[in-house]
N, C-alpha and C positions, 0 to 999 in steps of 0.2 A: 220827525219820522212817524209813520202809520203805525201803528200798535201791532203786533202780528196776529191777534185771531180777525184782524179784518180782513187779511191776505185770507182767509177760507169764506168770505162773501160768494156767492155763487156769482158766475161771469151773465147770468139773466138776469141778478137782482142789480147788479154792478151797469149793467147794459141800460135797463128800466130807470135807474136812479139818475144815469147820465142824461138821457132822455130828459127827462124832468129839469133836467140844470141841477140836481143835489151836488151841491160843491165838496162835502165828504167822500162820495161817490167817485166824482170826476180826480180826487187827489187818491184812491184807494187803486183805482185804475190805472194813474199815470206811475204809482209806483210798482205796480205789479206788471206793466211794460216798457216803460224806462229803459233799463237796463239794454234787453235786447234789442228793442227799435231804436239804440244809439249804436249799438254795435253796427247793425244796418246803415245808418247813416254815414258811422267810421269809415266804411266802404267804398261809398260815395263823393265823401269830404275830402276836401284837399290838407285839413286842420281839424283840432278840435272844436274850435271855434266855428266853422261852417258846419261841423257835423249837429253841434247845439244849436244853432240857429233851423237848421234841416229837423232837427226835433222840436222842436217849440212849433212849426209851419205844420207838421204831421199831427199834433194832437190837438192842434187847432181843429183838421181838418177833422179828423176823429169825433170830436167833440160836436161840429158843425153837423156832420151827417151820420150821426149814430143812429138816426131812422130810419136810415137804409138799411142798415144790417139787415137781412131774410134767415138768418140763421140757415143757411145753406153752405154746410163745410164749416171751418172749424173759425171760433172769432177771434183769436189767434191769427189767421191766416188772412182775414181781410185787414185786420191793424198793420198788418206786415206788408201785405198789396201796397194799404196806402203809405206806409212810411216809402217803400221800394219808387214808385211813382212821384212821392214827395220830392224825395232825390232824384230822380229823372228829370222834373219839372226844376228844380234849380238848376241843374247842369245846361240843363238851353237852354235857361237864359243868360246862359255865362257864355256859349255859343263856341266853343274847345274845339269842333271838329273841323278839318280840311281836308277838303275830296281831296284823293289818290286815283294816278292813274295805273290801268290795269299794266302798263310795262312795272310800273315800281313795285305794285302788288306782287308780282311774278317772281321779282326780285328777292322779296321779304320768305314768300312761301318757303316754309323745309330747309331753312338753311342751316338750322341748330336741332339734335335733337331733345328730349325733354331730359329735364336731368330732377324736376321737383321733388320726386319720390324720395329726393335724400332731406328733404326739410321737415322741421315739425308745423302743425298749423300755423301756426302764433308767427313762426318765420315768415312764412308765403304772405302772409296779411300786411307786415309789416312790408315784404318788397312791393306787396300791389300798389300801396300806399303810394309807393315813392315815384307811383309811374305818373304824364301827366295824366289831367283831369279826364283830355277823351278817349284816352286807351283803358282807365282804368275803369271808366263808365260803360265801354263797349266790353271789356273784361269781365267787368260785374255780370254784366247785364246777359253776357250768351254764358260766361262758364258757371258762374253763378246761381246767375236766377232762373238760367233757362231756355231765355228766348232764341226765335232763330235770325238769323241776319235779316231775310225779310220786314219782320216784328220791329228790330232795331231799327233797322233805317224810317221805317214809318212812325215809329214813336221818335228817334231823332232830329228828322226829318232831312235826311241822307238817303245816300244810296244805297242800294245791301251789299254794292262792290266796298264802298267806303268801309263801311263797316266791318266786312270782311278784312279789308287792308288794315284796318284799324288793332281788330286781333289779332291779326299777327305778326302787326310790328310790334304789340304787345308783349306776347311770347314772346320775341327774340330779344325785347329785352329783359323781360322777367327772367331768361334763359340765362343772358352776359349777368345779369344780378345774383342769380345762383350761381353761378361758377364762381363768381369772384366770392360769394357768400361761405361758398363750403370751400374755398382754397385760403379763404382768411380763417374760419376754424379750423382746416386741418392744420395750416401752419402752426398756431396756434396748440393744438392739442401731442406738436412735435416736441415744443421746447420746452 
């Protein structure tokens, strides 16, 4: 374990040191991001086991191109870019998605409405989990991180129909997952 007054190294002198290859440095780092760029990974991962390997690829990468950094926006946020990409870049090559056509999209669209608002975080995390790889990948990736189906399908290399269809057959089953979720603790909170 890092000592804790090396958690207050400045993230420039931390940056500079990595640079350099200071292997104090690089483990002062990995512990003061750890934590959260696995959480990110959890995300993406089908296990913990792929979410660890998904980390160990990221601070590799990290470590590789830490001269990049331009200190433009926060450095926080580019470890987190790369971790989110790290896990993007595993997921095709695992190759999870299969075009939909726009009758079945049609099909899926509005058939459930959202019911999540009754879950706590920790809940929703644990249903995304349980979805496959490329539902929960295009999940992540628009409700998540952001992006727009366009974005998606070019960084997946699908269509943005796919993708579209992708999220919301997602939702409708994140949706059957909450119902059955909050109708097994309400039972539950009967007896």
């Amino acid at each position: 374990m890092i000592p804790e007054r090396n958690q207050n190294i400045p993230e420039s002198d931390l940056i500079e040191g990595c640079i350099e290859g200071n292997r104090r440095m690089q483990e002062i780092l990995y512990s003061r991001f750890a934590p959260k760029m696995y959480a990110v990974c959890l995300r993406y991962a089908s296990n913990a086991a792929e979410a660890e390997d998904i980390l160990q690829e990221g601070f590799i990468k990290i470590f590789k191109k830490m001269d990049t950094f331009r200190s433009e926006g926060s450095f926080e946020g580019w470890v987190r870019r790369i971790f989110v990409n790290t896990a993007i870049e595993h997921f095709r090559r695992r190759k999870y998605l299969m075009p939909v056509t726009e009758k079945e999209e049609n099909t899926i669209e509005g058939k459930y409405t959202s019911v999540l608002d009754e879950l706590a975080e920790k809940d929703i995390l644990e249903l995304v989990q349980e979805l496959s790889p490329g539902y929960r990948t295009v999940f992540n990736m628009y409700v998540v991180e952001g992006y727009t189906h366009k974005e998606i399908g070019d960084i997946l290399g699908i269509s943005e129909g796919t993708s579209k269809s992708q999220l919301s057959r997602a939702k409708v089953i994140l949706q059957d997952k909450v119902r059955t979720f909050i109708d097994k603790h309400r039972g539950a909170k009967t007896k």
